[in-house]
C-alpha positions in Angstrom: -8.4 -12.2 -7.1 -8.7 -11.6 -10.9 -5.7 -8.4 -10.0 -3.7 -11.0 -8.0 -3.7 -13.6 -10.4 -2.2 -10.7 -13.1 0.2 -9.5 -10.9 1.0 -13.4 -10.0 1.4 -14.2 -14.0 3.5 -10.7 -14.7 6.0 -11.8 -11.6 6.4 -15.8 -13.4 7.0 -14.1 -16.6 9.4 -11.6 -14.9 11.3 -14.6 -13.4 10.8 -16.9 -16.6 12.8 -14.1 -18.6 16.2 -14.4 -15.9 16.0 -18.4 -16.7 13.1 -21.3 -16.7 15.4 -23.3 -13.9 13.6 -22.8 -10.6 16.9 -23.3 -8.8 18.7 -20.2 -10.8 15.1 -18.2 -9.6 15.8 -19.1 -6.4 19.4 -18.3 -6.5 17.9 -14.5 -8.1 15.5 -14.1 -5.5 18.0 -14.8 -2.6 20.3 -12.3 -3.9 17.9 -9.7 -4.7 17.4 -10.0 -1.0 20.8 -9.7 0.2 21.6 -6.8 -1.9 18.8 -4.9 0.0 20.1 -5.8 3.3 24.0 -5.1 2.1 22.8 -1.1 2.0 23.2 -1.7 6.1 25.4 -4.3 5.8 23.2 -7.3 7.1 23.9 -9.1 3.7 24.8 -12.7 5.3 24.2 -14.9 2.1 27.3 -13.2 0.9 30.6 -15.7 0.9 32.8 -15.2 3.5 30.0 -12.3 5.1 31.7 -10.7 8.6 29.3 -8.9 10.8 32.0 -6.6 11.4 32.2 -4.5 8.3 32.9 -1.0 7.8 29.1 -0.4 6.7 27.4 -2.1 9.5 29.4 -0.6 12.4 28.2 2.9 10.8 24.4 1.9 10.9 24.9 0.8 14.7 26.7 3.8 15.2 23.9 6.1 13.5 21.0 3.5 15.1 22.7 4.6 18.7 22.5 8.4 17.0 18.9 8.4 16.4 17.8 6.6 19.9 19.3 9.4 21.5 18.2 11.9 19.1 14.7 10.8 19.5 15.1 11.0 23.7 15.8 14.0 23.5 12.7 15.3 21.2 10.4 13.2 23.3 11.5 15.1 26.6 11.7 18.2 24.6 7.7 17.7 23.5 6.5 16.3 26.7 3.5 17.8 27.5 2.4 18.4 23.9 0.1 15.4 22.6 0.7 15.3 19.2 4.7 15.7 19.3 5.4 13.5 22.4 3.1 11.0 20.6 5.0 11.4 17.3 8.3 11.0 18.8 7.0 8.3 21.0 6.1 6.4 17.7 9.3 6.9 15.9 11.2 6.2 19.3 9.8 2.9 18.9 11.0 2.0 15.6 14.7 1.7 17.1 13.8 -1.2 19.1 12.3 -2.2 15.7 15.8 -1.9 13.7 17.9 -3.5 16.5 15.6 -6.8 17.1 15.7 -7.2 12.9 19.5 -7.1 13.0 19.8 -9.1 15.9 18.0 -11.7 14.9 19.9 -12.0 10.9 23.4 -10.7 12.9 23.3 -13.4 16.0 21.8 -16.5 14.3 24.2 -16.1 11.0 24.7 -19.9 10.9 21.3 -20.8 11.6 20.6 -19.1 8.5 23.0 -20.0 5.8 21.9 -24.0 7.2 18.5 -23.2 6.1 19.5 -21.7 3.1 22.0 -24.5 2.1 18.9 -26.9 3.1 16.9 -24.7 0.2 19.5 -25.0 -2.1 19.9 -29.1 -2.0 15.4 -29.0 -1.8 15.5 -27.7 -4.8 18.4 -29.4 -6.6 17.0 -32.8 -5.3 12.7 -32.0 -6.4 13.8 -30.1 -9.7 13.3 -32.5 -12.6 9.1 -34.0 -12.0 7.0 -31.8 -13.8 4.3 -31.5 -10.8 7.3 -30.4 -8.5 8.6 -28.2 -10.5 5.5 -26.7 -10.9 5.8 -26.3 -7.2 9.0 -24.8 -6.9 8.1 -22.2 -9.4 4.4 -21.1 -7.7 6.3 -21.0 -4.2 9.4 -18.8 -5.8 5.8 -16.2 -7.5 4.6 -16.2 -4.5 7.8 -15.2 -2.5 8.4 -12.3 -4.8 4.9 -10.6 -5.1 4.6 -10.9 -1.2 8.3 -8.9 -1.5 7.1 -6.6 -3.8 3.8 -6.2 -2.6 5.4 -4.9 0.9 8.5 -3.1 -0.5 5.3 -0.9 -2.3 2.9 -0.1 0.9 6.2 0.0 3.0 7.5 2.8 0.6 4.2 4.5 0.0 3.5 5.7 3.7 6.0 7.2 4.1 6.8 8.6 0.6 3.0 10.3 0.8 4.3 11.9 4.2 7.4 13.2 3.0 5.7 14.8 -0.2 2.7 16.2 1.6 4.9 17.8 4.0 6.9 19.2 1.7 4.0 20.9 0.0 2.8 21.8 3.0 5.8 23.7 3.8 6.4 25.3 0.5 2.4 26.5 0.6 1.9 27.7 4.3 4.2 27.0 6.4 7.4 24.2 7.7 6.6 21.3 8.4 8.3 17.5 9.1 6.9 14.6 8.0 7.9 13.0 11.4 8.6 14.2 15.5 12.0 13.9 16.1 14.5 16.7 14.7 18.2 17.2 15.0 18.8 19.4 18.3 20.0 23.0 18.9 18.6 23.1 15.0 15.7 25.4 14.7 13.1 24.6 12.0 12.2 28.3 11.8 15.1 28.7 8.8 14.9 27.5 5.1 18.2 26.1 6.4 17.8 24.6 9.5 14.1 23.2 7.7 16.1 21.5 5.5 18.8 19.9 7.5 16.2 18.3 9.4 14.2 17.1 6.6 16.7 15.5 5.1 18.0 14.0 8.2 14.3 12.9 8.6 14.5 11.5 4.9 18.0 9.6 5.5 16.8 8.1 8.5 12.9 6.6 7.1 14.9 5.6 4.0 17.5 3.2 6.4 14.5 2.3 8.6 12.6 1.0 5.1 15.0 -0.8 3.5 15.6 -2.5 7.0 12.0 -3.9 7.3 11.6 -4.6 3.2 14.6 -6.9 3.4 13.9 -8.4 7.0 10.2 -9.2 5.7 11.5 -10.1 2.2 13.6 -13.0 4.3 10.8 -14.0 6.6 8.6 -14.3 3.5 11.5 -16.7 1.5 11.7 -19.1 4.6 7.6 -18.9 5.7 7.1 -19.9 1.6 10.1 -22.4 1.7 8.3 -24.1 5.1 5.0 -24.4 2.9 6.9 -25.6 -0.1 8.4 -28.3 2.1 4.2 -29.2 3.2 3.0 -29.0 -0.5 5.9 -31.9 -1.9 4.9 -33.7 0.9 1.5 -34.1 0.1 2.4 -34.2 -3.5 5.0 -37.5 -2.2 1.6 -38.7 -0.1 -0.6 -38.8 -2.9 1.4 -40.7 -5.2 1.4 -42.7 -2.5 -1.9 -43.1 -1.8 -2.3 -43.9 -6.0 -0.2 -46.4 -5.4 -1.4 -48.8 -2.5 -4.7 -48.1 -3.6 -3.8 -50.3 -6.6 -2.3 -52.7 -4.3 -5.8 -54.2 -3.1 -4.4 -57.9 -2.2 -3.1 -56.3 1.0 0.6 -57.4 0.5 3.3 -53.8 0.6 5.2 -54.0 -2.4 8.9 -52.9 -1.8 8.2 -49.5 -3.8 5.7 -48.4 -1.7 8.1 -49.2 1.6 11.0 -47.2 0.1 8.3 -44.3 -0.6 7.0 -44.4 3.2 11.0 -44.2 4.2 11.6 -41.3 1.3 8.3 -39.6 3.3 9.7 -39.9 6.5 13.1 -38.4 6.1 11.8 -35.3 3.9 9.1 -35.5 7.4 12.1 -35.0 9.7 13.9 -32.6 7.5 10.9 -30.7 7.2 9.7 -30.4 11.0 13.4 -29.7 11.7 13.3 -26.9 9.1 10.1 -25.4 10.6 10.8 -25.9 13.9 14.3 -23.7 13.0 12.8 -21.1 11.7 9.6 -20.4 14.6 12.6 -20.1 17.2 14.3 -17.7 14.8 11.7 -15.6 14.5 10.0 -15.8 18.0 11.8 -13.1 19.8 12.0 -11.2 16.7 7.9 -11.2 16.8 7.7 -10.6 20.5 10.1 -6.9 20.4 8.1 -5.9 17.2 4.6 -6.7 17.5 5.0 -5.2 21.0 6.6 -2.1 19.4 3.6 -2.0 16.7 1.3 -2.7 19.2 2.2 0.6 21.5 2.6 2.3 18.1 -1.1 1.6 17.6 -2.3 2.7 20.4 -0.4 6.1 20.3 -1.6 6.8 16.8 -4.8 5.9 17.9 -5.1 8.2 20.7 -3.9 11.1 18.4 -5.7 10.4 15.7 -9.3 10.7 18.2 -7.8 13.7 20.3 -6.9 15.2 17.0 -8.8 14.5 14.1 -7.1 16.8 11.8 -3.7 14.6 12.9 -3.3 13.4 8.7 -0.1 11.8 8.9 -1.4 9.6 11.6 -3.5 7.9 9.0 -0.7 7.3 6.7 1.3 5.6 10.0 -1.7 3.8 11.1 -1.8 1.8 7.9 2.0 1.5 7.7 1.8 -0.7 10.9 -1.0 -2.0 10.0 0.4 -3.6 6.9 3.1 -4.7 8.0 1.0 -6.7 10.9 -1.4 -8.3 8.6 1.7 -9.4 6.1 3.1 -11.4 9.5 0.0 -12.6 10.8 -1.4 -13.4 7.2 1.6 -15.9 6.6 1.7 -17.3 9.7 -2.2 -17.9 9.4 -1.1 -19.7 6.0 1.7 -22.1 7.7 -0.7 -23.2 10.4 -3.1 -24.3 7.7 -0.5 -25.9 5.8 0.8 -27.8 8.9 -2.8 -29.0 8.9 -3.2 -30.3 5.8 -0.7 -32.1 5.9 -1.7 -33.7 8.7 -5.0 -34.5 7.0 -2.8 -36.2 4.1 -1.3 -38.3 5.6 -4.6 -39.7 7.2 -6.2 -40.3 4.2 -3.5 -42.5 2.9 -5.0 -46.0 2.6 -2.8 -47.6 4.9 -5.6 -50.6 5.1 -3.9 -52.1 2.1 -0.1 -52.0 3.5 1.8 -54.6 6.0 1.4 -54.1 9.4 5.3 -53.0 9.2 4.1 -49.8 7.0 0.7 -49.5 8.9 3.1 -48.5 11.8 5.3 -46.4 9.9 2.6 -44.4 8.6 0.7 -43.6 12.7 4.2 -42.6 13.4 4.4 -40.2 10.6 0.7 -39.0 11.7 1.5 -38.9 15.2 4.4 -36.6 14.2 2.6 -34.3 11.8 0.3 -33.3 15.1 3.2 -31.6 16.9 4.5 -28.8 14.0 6.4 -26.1 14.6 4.2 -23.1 15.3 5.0 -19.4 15.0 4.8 -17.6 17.8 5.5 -13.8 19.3 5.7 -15.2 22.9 2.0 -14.8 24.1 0.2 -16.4 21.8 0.4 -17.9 17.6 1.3 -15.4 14.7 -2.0 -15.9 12.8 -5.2 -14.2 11.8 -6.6 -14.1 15.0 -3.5 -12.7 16.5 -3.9 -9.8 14.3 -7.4 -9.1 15.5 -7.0 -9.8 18.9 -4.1 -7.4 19.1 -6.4 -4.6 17.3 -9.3 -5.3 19.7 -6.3 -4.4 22.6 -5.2 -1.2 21.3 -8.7 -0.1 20.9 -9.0 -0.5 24.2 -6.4 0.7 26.0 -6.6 4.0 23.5 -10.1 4.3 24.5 -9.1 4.0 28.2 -5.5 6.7 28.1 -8.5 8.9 26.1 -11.2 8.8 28.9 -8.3 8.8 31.8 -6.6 12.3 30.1 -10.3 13.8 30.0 -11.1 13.3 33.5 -8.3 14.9 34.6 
């Protein structure tokens, strides 16, 4: 905790020094994104953004490329463990790439409304020291989780691609990954290095994909709990003030507060709501992709123990899992405390008018938006429930291939 809360204080001074306004942070940090997804041209908060531009047809074009490309190495290895495997794993990843532009390409307009809803959130809170306080942990928070990733995303893979290439200059060639370009033998310095670099080009795309995908996910899961936390904040000032109304009568100021509550209620569950059925297919494709992933590395990793870069792979997916089923864990608890704010405002000393008000407001908080990846809630126990699964099923493809 004592490491987080450095890194926390070195990312507020980091966005303190670009300007003290939390709406010009905001304003960075959405643009920071957007650059990373305009190096495959997926950068929709752009004015006047078209989906089909020069750069994006070319990553379709190489993303059709490298499906085929890693077909062909999977039928080429079949019968090998470790290479059908390998390719098997990075085959995957294409199903990865096209649900994440999918999802940002085919619900464009969805997005900029959520956006613009962020934009006039925090133009409308900014001002109230306590919000802005708010505002300013939510928009930490949103870029260390960014960071955070962008670093174990890069890592994995970066570890692969350097061991391998000491590998290859001390004993012999070696990828990093299974797929290779075909009719290209490996046997060459020339033909190693085609390959590796095609290998290179190709994890660097597939990176930058997921960092700026996440990096959204992580701006709009943060902006959901922002949305909970003002609430709360609006709900205890609320609370302060009919608990010094004791005589029982609902002065007009707490009335227009229960309406103010209300809306920003209605905005919020629309907001959430929004962004669970963004996501939900998006979940489904790629914690089923992870999932297989898992249990392929899992079986090499216990058929070969020697199988190093499995490791490095195993806690690639593995971060990138917890990060999804972390945040969701974190909106679910949110949703829930709000729920508990509201019922311990005491409503005993409003009109019956406001008494209402406020069991419709708690009434409503009970059904928030949830996210989900089709069979079941993104949270904590999603995580481990998936893990158990792929333990499982590895165990069983290991015990099946033995007995025959």
């Amino acid at each position: 905790m004592y490491y987080l809360e450095q890194l926390r204080a070195l990312v507020r001074r980091y966005l303190e020094r670009r300007s003290p306004d939390p709406r010009i942070q905001h304003t960075f940090i959405v643009q920071s994104i957007n650059r990373v997804g305009g190096m495959l041209g997926i950068d929709i908060f752009t004015p006047g953004y078209s989906s089909t531009n020069l750069l994006l047809r070319m990553v379709l074009l190489n993303t059709f490329t490298f499906f085929w490309i890693n077909l062909y190495s999977l039928t080429t290895t079949y019968g090998n463990l470790v290479d059908f495997m390998y390719s098997f794993e990075t085959l995957l990843y294409v199903g990865i790439a096209c649900i994440k532009m999918y999802v940002f390409i085919k619900n464009k307009t969805l997005i900029l409304q959520m956006h613009q809803y962020m934009i006039d959130f925090f133009d409308h809170f900014h001002g109230d020291r306590e919000q802005d306080e708010l505002l300013v942990r939510t928009l930490n928070n949103t870029t260390l989780l960014s960071s955070l990733f962008a670093v174990c995303s890069s890592s994995a893979p970066g570890l692969l691609f350097v061991g391998s290439l000491l590998w290859s200059i001390a004993v012999e060639y070696v990828l990093p990954f299974g797929f290779f370009i075909p009719t290209v033998g490996m046997d060459t310095l020339q033909g190693y290095t085609l390959n590796y670099g095609f290998q290179m080009l190709e994890t660097t795309l597939m990176v930058i994909g997921i960092i700026s995908s996440e990096s959204a996910f992580f701006m709009f899961q943060q902006n959901a709990c922002l949305q909970v936390d003002m609430l709360r904040l609006q709900l205890r000032r609320l609370s302060e003030l009919s608990a010094a109304n004791g005589d029982g009568s609902s002065t007009k100021e707490i009335r227009t507060r229960i309406q103010t509550i209300i809306q920003h209620h209605v905005e919020h569950l629309d907001y959430s709501k929004s962004m669970c059925s963004l996501f939900e297919l998006h979940f489904f494709i790629v914690f089923g992709c992870i999932f297989f992933q898992l249990v392929s590395n899992v079986v090499v990793i216990v058929s070969v123990p020697d199988w190093y870069p499995g490791y490095f792979l195993f806690i690639m997916l593995t971060v990138q899992l917890f990060f999804s089923c972390a945040l969701g864990e974190t909106f679910n608890i949110k949703s829930d405390e709000l729920t508990v704010a509201i019922y311990n405002v005491p409503w005993y000393n409003m009109e019956v008018r406001d008494q209402k008000a406020m069991r419709l407001l708690l009434m409503a908080s009970q059904n928030p938006g949830r996210l989900s990846y089709g069979f079941g809630t993104v949270n904590m126990r999603a995580f481990f429930e998936i893990f158990r699964k792929t333990y499982s099923i590895a165990m069983m493809m290991i015990s099946v291939n033995e007995e025959e």
